[in-house]
C-alpha positions in Angstrom: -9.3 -1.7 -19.2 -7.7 -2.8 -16.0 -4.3 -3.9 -16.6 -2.1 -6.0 -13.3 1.6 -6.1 -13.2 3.5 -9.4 -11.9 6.0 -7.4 -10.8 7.6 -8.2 -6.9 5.7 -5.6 -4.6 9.0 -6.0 -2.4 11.2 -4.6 -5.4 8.5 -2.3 -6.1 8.1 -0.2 -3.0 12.2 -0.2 -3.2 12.2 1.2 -7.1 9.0 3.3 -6.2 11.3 4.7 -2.4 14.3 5.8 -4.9 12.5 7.0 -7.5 10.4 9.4 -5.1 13.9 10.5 -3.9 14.8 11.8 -7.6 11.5 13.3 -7.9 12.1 15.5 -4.6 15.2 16.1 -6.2 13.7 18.1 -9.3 10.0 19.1 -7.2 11.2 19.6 -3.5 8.7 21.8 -2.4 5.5 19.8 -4.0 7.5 16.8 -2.7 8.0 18.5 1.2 4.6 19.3 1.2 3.2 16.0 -0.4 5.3 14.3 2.8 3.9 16.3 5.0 0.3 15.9 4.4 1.2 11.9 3.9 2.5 12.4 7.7 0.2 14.4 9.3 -2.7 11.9 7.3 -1.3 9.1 8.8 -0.9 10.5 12.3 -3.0 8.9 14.9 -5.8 10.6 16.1 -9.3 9.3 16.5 -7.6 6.8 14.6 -4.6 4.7 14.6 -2.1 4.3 12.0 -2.7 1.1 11.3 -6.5 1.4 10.9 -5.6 4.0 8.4 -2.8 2.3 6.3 -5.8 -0.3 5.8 -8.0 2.3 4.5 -5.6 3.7 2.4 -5.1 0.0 1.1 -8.5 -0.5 0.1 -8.4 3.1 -1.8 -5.2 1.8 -3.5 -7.2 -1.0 -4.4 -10.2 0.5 -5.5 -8.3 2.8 -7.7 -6.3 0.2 -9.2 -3.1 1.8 -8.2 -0.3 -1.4 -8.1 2.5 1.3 -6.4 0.3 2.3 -3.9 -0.7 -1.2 -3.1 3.0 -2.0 -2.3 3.1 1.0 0.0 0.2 0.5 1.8 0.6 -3.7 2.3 4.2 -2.6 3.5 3.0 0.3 5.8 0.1 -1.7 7.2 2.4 -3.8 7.9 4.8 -2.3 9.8 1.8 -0.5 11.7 1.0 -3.7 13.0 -1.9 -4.9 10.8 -2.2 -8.7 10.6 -2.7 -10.7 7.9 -6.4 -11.3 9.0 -6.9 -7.2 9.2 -5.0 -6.7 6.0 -7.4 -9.3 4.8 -10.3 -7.6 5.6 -9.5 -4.5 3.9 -9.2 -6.0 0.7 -12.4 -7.6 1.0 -14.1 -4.6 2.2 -12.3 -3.1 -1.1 -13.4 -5.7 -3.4 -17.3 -4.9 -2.0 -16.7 -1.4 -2.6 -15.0 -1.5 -6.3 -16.4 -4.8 -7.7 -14.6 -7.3 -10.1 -11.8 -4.4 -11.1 -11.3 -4.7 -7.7 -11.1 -8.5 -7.1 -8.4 -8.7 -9.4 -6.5 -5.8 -7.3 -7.4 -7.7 -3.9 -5.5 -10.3 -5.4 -2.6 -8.5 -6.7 -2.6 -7.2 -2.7 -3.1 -10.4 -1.3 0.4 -11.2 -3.2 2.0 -8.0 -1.8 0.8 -9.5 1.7 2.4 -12.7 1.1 5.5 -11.4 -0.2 6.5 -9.0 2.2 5.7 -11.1 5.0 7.9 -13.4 3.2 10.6 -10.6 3.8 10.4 -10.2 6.9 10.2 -13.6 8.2 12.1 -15.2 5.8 12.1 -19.8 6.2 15.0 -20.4 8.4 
């Protein structure tokens, strides 16, 4: 059964950011090493980090994971992607995981809106 939050993605990625900090606390070295493969994953190479936030979006989406989806809209994000891009990858996403993942697009389409409401908040 495929269950969606309504929770805010912005407040998310912030619980989910202090909530990792406690878990290094009690599982550093799992923690150290789960960082560093998340860096060195993310790294560009024959890719850029941007192109691979959005495929790690569309995973996130796939898999029906709502934290990951906040992490991913954020980081794509600040790696540059556009809406349009960050678009895409959620419809690539919904091809590849079917209704499941339609619903999940949607949940991501509302991360995109909200943390570009963040950071270009209406003067």
């Amino acid at each position: 059964m495929t269950t969606i939050t309504t929770a805010n993605h912005v407040q998310r990625y912030e619980q989910l950011k202090v909530l990792s900090a406690k878990l290094i606390t009690e599982i550093p070295e799992v923690m150290a090493d789960f960082g560093s493969l998340h860096s060195s994953a993310v790294a560009t190479g024959a890719l850029d980090t941007k192109s691979k936030e959005l495929i790690a979006l569309g995973i996130a989406i796939a898999v029906h994971c709502d934290g990951c989806i906040a992490f991913h809209v954020h980081d794509a994000l600040d790696a540059g992607a556009s809406r349009q891009e960050t678009m895409e990858a959620i419809d690539v996403a919904i091809l590849m995981g079917g209704g499941p993942s339609m619903v999940y697009g949607c949940e991501a389409m509302e991360a995109l809106n909200e943390f570009e409401q963040e950071q270009n908040p209406p003067i």
